[in-house]
PyMOL Python script that loads the backbone (N, CA, C, O; Angstrom):
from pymol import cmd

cmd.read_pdbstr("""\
ATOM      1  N   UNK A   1       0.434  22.302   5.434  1.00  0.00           N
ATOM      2  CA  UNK A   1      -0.789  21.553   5.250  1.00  0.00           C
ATOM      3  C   UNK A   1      -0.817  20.405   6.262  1.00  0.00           C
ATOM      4  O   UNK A   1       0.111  19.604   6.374  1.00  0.00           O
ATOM      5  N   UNK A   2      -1.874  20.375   6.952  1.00  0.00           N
ATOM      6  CA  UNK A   2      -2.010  19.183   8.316  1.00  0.00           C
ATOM      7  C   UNK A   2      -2.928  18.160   7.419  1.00  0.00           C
ATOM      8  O   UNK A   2      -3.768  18.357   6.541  1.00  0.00           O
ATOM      9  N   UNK A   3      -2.521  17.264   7.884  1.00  0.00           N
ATOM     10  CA  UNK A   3      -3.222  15.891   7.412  1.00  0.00           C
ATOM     11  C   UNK A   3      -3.750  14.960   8.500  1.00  0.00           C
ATOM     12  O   UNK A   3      -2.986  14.640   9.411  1.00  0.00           O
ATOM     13  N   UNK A   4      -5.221  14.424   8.465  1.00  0.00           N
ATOM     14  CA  UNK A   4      -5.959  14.265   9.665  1.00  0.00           C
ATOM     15  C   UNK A   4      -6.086  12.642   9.656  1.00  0.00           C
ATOM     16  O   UNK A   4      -6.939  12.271   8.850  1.00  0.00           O
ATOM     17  N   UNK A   5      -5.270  11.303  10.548  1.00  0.00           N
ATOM     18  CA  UNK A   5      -5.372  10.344  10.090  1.00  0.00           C
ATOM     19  C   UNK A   5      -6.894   9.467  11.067  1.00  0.00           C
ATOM     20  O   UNK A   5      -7.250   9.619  12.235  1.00  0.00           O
ATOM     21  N   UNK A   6      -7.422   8.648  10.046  1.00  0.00           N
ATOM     22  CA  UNK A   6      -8.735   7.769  11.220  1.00  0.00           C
ATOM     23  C   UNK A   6      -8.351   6.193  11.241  1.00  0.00           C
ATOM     24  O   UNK A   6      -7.514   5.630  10.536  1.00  0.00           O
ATOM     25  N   UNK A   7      -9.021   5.746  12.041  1.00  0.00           N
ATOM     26  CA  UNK A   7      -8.993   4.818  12.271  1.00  0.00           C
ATOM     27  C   UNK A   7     -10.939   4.264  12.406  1.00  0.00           C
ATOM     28  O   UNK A   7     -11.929   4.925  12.722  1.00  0.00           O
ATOM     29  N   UNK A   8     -10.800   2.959  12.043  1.00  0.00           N
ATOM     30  CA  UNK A   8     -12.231   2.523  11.972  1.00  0.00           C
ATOM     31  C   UNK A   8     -12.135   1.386  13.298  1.00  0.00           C
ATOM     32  O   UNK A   8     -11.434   0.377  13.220  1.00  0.00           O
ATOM     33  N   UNK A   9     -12.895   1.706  14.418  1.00  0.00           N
ATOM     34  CA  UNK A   9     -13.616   0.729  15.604  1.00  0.00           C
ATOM     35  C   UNK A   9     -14.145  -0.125  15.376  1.00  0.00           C
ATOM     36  O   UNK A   9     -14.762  -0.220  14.315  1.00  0.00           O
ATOM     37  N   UNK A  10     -14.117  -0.980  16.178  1.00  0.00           N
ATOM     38  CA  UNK A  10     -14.571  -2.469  15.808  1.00  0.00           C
ATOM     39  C   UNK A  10     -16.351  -2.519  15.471  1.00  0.00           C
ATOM     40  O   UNK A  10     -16.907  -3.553  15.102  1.00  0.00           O
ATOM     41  N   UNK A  11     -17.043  -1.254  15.673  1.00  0.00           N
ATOM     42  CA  UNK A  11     -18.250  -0.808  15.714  1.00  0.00           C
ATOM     43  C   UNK A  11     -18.657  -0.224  14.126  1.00  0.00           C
ATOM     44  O   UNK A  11     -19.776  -0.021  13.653  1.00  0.00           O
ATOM     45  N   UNK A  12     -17.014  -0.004  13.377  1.00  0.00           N
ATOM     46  CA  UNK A  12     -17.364   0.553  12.337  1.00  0.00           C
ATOM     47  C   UNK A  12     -17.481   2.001  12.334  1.00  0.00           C
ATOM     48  O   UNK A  12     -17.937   2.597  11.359  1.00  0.00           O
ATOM     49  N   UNK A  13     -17.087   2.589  13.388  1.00  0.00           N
ATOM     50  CA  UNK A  13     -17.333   3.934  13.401  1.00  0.00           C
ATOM     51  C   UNK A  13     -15.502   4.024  13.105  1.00  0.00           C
ATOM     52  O   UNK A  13     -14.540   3.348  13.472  1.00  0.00           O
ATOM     53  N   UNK A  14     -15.725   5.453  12.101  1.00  0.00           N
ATOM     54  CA  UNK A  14     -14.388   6.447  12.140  1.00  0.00           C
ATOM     55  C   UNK A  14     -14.063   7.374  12.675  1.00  0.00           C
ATOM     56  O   UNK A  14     -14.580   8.481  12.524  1.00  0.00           O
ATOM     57  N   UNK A  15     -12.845   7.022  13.646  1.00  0.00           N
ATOM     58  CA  UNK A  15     -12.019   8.241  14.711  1.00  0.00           C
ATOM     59  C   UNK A  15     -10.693   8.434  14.568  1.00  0.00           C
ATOM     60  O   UNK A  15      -9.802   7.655  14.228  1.00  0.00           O
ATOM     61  N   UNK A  16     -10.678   9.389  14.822  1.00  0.00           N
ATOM     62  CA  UNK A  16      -9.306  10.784  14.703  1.00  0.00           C
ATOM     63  C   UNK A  16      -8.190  10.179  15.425  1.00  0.00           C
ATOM     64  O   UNK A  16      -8.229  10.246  16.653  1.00  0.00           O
ATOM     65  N   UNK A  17      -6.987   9.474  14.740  1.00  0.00           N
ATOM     66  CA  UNK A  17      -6.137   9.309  15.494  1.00  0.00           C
ATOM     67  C   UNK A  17      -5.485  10.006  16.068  1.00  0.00           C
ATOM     68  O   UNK A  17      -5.393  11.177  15.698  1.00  0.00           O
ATOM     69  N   UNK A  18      -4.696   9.471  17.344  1.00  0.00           N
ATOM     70  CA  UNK A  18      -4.082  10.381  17.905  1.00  0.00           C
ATOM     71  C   UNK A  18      -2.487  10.308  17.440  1.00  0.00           C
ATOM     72  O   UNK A  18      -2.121   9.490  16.596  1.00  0.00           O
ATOM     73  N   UNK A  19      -1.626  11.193  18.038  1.00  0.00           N
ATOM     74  CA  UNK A  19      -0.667  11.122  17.113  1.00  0.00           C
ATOM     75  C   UNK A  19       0.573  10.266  17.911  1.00  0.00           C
ATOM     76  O   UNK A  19       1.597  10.249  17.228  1.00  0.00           O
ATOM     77  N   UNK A  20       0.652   9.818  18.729  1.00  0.00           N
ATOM     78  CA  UNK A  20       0.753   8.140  19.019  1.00  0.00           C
ATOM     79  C   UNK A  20       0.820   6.779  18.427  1.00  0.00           C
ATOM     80  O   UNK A  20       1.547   5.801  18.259  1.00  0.00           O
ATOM     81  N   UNK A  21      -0.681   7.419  18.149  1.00  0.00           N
ATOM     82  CA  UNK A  21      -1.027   5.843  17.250  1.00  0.00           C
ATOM     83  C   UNK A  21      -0.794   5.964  15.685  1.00  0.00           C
ATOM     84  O   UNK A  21      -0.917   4.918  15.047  1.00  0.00           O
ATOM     85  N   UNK A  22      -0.393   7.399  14.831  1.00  0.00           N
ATOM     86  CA  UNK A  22      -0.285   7.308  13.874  1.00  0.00           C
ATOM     87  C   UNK A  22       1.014   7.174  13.872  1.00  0.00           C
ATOM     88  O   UNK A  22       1.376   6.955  12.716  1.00  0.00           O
ATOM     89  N   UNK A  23       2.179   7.206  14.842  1.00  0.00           N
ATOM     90  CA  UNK A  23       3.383   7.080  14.671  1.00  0.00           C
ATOM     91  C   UNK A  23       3.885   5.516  15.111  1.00  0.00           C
ATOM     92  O   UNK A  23       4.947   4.924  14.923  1.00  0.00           O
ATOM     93  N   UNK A  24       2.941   5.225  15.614  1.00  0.00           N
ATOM     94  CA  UNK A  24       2.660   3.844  16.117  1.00  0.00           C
ATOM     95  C   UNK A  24       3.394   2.724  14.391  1.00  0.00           C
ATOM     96  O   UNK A  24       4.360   2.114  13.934  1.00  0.00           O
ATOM     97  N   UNK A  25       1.488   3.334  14.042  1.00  0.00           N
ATOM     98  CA  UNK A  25       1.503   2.699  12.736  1.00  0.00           C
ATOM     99  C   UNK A  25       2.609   3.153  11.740  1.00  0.00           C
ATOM    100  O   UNK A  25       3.186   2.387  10.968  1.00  0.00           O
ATOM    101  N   UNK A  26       2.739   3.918  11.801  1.00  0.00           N
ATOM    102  CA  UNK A  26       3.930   4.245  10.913  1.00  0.00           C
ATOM    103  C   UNK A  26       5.619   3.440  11.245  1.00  0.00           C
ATOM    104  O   UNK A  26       6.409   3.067  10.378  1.00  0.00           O
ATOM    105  N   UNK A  27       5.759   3.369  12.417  1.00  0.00           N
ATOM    106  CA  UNK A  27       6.720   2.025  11.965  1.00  0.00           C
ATOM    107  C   UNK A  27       6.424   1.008  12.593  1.00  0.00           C
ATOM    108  O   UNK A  27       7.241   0.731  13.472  1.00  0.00           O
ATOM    109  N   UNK A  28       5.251   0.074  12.458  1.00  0.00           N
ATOM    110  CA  UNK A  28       4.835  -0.832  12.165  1.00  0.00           C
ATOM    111  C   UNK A  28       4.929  -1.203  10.767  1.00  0.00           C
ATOM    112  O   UNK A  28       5.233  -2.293  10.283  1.00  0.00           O
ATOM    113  N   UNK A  29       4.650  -0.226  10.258  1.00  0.00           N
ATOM    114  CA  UNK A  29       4.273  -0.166   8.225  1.00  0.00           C
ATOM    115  C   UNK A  29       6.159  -0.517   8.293  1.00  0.00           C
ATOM    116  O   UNK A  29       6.504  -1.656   7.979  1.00  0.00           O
ATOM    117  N   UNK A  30       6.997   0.265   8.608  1.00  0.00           N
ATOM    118  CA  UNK A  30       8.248   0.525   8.398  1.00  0.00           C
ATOM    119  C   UNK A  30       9.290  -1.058   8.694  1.00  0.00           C
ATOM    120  O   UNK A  30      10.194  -1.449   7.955  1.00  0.00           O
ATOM    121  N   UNK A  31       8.891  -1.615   9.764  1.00  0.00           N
ATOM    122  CA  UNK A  31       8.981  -2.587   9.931  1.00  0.00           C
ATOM    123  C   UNK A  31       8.491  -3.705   9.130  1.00  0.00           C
ATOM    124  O   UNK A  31       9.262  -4.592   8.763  1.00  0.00           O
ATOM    125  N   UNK A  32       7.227  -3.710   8.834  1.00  0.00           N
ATOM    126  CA  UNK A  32       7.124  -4.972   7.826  1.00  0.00           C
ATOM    127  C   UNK A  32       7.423  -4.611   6.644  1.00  0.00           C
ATOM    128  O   UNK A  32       6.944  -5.336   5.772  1.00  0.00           O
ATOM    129  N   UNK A  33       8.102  -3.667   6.262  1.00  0.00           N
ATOM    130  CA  UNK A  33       8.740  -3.267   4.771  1.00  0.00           C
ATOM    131  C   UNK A  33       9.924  -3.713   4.848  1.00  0.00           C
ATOM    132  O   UNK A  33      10.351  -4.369   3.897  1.00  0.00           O
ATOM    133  N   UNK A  34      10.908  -3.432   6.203  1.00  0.00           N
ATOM    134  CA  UNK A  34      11.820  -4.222   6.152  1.00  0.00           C
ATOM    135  C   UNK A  34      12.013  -5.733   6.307  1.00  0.00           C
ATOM    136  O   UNK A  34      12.726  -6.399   5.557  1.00  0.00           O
ATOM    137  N   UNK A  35      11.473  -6.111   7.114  1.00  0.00           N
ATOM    138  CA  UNK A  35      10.848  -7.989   6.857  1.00  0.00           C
ATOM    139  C   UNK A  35      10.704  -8.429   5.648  1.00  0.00           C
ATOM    140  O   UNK A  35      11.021  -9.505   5.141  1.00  0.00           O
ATOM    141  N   UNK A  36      10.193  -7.493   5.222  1.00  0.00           N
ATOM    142  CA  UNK A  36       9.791  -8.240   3.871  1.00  0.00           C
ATOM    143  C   UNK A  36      11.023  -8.054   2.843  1.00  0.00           C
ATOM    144  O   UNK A  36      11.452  -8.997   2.178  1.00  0.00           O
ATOM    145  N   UNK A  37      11.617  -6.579   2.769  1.00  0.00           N
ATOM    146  CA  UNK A  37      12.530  -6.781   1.670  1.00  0.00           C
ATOM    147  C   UNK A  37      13.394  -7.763   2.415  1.00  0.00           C
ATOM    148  O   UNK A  37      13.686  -8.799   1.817  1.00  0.00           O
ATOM    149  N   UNK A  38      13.762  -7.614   3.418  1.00  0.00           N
ATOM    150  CA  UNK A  38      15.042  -8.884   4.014  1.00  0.00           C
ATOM    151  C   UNK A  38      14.629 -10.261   3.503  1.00  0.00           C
ATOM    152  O   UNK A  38      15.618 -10.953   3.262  1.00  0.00           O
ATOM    153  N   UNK A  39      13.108 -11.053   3.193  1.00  0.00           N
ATOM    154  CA  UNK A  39      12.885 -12.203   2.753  1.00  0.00           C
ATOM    155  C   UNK A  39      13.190 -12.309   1.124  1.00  0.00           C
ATOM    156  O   UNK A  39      13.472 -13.325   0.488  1.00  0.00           O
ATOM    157  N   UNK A  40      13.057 -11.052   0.682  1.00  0.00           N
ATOM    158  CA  UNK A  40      12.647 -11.046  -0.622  1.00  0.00           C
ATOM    159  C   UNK A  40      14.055 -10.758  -1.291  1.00  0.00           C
ATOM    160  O   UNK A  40      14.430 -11.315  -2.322  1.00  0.00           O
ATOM    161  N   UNK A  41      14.747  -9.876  -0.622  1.00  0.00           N
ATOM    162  CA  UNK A  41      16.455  -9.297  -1.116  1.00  0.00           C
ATOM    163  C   UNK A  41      15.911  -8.140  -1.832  1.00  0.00           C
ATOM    164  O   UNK A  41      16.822  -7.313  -1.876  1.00  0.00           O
ATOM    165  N   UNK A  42      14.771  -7.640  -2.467  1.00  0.00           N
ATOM    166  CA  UNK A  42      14.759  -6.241  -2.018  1.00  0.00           C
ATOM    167  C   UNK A  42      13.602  -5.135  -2.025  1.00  0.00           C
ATOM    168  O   UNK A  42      12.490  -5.661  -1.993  1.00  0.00           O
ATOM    169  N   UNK A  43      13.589  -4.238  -2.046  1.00  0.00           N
ATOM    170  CA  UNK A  43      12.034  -3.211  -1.686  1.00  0.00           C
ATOM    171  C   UNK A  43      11.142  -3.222  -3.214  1.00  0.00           C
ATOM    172  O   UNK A  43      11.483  -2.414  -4.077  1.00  0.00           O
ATOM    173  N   UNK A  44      10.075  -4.113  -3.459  1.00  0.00           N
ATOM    174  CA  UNK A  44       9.764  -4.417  -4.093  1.00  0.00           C
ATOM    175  C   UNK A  44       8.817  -2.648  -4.499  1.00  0.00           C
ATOM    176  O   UNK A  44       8.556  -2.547  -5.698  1.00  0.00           O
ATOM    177  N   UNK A  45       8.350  -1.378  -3.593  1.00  0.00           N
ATOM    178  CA  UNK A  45       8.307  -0.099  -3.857  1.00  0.00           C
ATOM    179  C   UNK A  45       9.321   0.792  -4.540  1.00  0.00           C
ATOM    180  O   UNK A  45       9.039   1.983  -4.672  1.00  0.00           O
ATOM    181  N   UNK A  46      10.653   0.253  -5.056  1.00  0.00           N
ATOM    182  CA  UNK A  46      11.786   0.797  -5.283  1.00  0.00           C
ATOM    183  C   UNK A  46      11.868   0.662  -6.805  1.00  0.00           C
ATOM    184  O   UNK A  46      12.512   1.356  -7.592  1.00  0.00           O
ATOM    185  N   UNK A  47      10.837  -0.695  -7.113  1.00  0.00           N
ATOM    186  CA  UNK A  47      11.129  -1.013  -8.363  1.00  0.00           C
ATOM    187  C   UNK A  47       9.636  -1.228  -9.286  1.00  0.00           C
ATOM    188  O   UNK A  47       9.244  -2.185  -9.953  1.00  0.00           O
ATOM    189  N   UNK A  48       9.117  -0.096  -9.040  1.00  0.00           N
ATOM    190  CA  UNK A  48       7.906  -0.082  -9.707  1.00  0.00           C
ATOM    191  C   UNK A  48       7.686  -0.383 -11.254  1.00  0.00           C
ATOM    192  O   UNK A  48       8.495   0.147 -12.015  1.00  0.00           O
ATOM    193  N   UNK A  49       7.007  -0.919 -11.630  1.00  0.00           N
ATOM    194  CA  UNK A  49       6.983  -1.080 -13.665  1.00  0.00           C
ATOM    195  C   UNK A  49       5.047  -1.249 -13.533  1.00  0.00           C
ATOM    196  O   UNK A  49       4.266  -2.006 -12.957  1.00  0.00           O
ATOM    197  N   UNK A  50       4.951  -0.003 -14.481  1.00  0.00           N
ATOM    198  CA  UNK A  50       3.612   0.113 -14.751  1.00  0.00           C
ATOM    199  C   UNK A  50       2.647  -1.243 -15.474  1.00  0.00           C
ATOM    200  O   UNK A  50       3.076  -1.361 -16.622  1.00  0.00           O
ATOM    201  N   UNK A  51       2.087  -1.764 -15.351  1.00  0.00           N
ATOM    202  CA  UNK A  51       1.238  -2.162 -16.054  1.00  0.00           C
ATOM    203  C   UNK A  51      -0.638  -1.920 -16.961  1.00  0.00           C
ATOM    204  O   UNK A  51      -1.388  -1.441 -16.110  1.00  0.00           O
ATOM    205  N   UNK A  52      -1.114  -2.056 -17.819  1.00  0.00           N
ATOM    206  CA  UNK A  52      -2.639  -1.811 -17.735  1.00  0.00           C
ATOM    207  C   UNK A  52      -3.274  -2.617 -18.432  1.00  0.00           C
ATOM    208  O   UNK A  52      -2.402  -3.282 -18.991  1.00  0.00           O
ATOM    209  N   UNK A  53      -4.652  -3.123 -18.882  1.00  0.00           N
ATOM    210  CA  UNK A  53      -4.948  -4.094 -19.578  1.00  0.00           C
ATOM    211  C   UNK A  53      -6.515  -3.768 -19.567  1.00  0.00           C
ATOM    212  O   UNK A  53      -7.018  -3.040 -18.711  1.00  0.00           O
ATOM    213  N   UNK A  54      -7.225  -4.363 -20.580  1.00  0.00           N
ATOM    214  CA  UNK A  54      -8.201  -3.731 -20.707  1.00  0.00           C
ATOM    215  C   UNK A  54      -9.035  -5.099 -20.832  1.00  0.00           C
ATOM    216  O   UNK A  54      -8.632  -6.025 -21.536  1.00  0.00           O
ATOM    217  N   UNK A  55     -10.367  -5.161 -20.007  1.00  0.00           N
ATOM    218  CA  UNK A  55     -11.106  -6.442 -19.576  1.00  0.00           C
ATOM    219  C   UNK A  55     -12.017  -6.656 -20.687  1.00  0.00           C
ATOM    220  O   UNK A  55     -13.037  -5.968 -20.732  1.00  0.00           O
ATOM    221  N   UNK A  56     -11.871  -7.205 -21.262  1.00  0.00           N
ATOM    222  CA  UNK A  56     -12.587  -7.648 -22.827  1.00  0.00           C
ATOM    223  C   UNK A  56     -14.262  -7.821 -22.285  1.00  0.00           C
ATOM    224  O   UNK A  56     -15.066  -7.134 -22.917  1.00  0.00           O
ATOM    225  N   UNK A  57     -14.656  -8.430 -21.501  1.00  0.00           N
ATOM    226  CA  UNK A  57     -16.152  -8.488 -21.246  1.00  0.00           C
ATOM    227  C   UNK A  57     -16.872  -7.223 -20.802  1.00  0.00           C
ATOM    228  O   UNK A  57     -18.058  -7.001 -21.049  1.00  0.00           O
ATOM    229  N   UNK A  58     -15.926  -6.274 -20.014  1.00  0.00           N
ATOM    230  CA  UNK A  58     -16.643  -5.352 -19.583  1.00  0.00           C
ATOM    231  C   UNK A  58     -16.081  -3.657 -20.190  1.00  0.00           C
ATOM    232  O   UNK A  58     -16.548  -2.523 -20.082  1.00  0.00           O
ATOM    233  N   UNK A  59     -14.696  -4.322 -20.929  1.00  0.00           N
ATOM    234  CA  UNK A  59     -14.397  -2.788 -21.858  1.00  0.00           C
ATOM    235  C   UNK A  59     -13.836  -2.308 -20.608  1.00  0.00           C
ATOM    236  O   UNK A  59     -13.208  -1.336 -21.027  1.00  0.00           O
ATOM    237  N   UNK A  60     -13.594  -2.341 -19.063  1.00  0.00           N
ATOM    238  CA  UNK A  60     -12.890  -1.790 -18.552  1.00  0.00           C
ATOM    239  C   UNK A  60     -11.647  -1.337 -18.433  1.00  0.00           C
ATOM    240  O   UNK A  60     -11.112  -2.172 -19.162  1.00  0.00           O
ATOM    241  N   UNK A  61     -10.468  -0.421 -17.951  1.00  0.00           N
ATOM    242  CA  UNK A  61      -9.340  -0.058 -18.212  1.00  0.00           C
ATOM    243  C   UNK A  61      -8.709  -0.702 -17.195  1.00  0.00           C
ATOM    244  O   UNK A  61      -9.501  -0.395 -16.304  1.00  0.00           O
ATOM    245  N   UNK A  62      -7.757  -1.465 -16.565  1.00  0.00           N
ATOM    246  CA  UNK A  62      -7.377  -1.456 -15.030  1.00  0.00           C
ATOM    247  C   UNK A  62      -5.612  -1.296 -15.362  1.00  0.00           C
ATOM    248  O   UNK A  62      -4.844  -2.016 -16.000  1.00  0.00           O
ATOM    249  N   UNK A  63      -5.468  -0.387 -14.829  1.00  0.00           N
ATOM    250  CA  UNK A  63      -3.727   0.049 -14.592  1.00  0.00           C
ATOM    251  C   UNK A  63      -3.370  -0.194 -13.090  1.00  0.00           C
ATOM    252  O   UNK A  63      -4.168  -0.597 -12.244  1.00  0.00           O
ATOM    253  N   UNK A  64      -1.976   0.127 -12.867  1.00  0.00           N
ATOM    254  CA  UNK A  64      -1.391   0.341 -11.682  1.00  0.00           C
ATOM    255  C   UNK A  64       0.063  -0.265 -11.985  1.00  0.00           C
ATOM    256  O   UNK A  64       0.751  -0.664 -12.925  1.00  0.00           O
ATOM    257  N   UNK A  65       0.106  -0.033 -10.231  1.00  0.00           N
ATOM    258  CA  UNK A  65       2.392  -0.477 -10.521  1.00  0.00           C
ATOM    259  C   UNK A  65       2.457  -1.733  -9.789  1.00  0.00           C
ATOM    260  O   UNK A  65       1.537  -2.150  -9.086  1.00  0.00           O
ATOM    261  N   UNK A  66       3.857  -2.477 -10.021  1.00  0.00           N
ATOM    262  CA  UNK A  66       3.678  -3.744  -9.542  1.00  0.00           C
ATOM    263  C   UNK A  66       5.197  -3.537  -9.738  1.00  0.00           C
ATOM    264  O   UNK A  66       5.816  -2.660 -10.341  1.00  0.00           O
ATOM    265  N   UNK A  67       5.644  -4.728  -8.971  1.00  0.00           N
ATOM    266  CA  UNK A  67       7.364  -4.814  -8.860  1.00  0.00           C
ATOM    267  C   UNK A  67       7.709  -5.427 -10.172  1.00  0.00           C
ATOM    268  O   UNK A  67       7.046  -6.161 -10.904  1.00  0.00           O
ATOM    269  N   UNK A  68       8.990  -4.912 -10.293  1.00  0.00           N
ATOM    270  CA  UNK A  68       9.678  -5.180 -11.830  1.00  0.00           C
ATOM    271  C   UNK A  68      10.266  -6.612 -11.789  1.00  0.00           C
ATOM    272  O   UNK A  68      10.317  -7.482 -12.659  1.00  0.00           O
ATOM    273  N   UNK A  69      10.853  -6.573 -10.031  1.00  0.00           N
ATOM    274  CA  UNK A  69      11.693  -7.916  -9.703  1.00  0.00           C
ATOM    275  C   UNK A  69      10.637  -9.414  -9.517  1.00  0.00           C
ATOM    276  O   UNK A  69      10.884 -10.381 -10.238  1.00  0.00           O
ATOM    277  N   UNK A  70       9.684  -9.467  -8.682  1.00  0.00           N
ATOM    278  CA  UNK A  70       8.627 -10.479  -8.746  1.00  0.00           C
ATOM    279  C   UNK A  70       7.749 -10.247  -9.135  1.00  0.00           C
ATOM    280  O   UNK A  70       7.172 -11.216  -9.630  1.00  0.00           O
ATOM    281  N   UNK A  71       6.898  -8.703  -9.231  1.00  0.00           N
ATOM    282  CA  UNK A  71       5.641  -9.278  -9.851  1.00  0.00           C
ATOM    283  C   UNK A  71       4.647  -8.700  -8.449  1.00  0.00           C
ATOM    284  O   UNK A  71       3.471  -8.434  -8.698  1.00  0.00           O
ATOM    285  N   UNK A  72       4.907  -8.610  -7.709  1.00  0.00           N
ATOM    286  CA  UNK A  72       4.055  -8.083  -6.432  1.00  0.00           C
ATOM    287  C   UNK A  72       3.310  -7.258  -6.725  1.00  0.00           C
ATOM    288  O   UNK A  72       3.677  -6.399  -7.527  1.00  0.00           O
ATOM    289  N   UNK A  73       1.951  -7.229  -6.156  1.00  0.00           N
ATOM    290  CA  UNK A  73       1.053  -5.618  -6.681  1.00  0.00           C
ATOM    291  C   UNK A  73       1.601  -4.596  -5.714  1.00  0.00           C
ATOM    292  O   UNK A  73       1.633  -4.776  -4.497  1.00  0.00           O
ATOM    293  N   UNK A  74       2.022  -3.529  -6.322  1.00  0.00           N
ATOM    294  CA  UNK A  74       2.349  -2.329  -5.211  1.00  0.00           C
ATOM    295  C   UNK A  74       1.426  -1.260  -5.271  1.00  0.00           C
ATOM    296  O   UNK A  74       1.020  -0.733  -4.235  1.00  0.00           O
ATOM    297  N   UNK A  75       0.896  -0.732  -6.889  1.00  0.00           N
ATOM    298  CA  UNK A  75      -0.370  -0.034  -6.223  1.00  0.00           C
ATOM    299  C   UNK A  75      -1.449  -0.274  -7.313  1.00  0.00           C
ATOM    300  O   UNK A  75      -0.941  -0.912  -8.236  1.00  0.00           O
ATOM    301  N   UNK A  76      -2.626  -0.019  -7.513  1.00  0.00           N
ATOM    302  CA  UNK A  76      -3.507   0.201  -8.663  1.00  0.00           C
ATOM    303  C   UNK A  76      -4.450   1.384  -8.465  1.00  0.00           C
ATOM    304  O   UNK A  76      -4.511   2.127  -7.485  1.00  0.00           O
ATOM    305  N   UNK A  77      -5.076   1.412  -9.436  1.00  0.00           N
ATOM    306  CA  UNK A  77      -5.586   2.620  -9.649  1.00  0.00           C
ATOM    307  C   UNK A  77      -6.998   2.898 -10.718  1.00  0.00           C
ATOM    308  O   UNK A  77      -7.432   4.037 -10.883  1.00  0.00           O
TER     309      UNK A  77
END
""", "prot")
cmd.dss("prot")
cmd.show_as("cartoon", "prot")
cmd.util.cbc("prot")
cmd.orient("prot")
């Protein structure tokens, strides 16, 4: 299965990265993951703990994961 990555121009238009620039970004991403656990002491993605809560004014549901160790948002949903 191929997976097709874009990128958005300063115009707002979406284009087809090339695969350069998606490896580019990819340790860029890799790099500030390590920066960061090195500030933090450790991969705050490693230590996911679910949370969810439900918004009393609007009855909404909002879940997602967040680090167990600080508290960081890691994903929602």
């Amino acid at each position: 299965m191929s997976v097709t990555h874009y990128k958005q121009t300063p115009d707002g238009d979406w284009v087809e990265m090339t695969a350069e620039e998606v490896q580019a970004s990819e340790q860029e991403g890799n790099r500030e993951r390590e920066e960061k656990a090195k500030e933090k002491g450790h991969y705050c993605d490693e230590n996911p703990q679910h949370y969810g809560f439900e918004d009393e004014e609007s009855g909404r549901w909002y879940h997602g994961q967040e680090c167990s160790i600080c508290g960081e948002l890691i994903h929602t949903g």
